[in-house]
C-alpha positions as CSV (number, residue, x, y, z in Angstrom):
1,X,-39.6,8.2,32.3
2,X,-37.9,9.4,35.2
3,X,-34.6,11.4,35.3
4,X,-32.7,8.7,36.7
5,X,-33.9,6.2,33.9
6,X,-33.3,9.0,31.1
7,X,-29.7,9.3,33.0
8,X,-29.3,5.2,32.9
9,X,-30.0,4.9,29.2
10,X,-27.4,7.6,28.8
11,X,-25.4,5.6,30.1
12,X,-26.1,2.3,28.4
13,X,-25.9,4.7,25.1
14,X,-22.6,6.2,25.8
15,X,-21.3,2.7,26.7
16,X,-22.1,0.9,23.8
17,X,-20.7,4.1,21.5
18,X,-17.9,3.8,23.0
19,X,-17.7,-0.1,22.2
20,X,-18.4,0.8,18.7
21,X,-15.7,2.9,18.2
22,X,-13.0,0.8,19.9
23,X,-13.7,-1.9,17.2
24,X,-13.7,0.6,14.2
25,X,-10.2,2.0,15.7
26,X,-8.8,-1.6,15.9
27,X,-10.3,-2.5,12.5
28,X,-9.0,0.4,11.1
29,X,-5.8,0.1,12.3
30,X,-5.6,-3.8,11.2
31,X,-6.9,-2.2,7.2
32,X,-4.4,0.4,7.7
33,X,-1.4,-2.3,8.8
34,X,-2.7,-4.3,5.8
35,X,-2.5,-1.7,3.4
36,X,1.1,-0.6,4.2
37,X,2.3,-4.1,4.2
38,X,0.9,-3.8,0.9
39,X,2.6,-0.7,-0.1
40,X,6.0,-2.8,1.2
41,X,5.3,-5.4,-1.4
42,X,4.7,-3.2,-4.2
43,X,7.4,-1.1,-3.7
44,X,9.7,-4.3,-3.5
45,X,8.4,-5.7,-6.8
46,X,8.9,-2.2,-8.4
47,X,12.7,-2.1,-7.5
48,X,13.0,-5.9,-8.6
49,X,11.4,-4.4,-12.0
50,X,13.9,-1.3,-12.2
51,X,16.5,-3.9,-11.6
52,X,14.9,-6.2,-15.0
53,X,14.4,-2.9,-17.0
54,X,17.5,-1.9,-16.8
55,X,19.2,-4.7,-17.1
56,X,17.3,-5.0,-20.4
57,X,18.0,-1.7,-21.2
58,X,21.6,-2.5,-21.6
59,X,21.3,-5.8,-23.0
60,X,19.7,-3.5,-26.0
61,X,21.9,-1.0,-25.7
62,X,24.5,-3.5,-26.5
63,X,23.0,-5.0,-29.1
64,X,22.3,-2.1,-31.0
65,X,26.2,-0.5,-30.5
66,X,27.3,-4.0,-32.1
67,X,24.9,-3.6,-35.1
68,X,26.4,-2.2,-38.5
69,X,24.4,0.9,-39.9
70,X,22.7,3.6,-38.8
71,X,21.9,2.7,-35.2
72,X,26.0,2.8,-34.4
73,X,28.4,0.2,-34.1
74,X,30.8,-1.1,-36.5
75,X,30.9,0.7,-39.9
């Protein structure tokens, strides 16, 4: 093999490398877009949940303070 065809598949090598790792970089960056729309949805559903918990929270809360008996309330 000559130099100049050791050159030319050094070429072809680096060419198709660098094809490779243009489509991993936009795949990646299409998982990574994925996973922080994810995050974006979980962290909406957990403040919807805080919301629930504590609105259940005091709905107990409230039910206990109206209970006779140890818990509080009326006497």
């Amino acid at each position: 093999m000559t130099s100049e065809e050791r050159f030319q598949k050094i070429e072809e090598n680096l060419l198709v490398q660098s094809h490779l790792v243009a489509a991993f970089e936009r795949e990646t960056k299409v998982r990574l877009e994925a996973v922080e729309a994810q995050v974006d949805r979980h962290e909406q559903a957990m403040a919807e949940f805080r919301v629930v918990v504590a609105r259940a929270l005091d709905a107990l809360e409230r039910f206990i303070a109206g209970q006779p008996g140890a818990y509080g309330g009326r006497p």
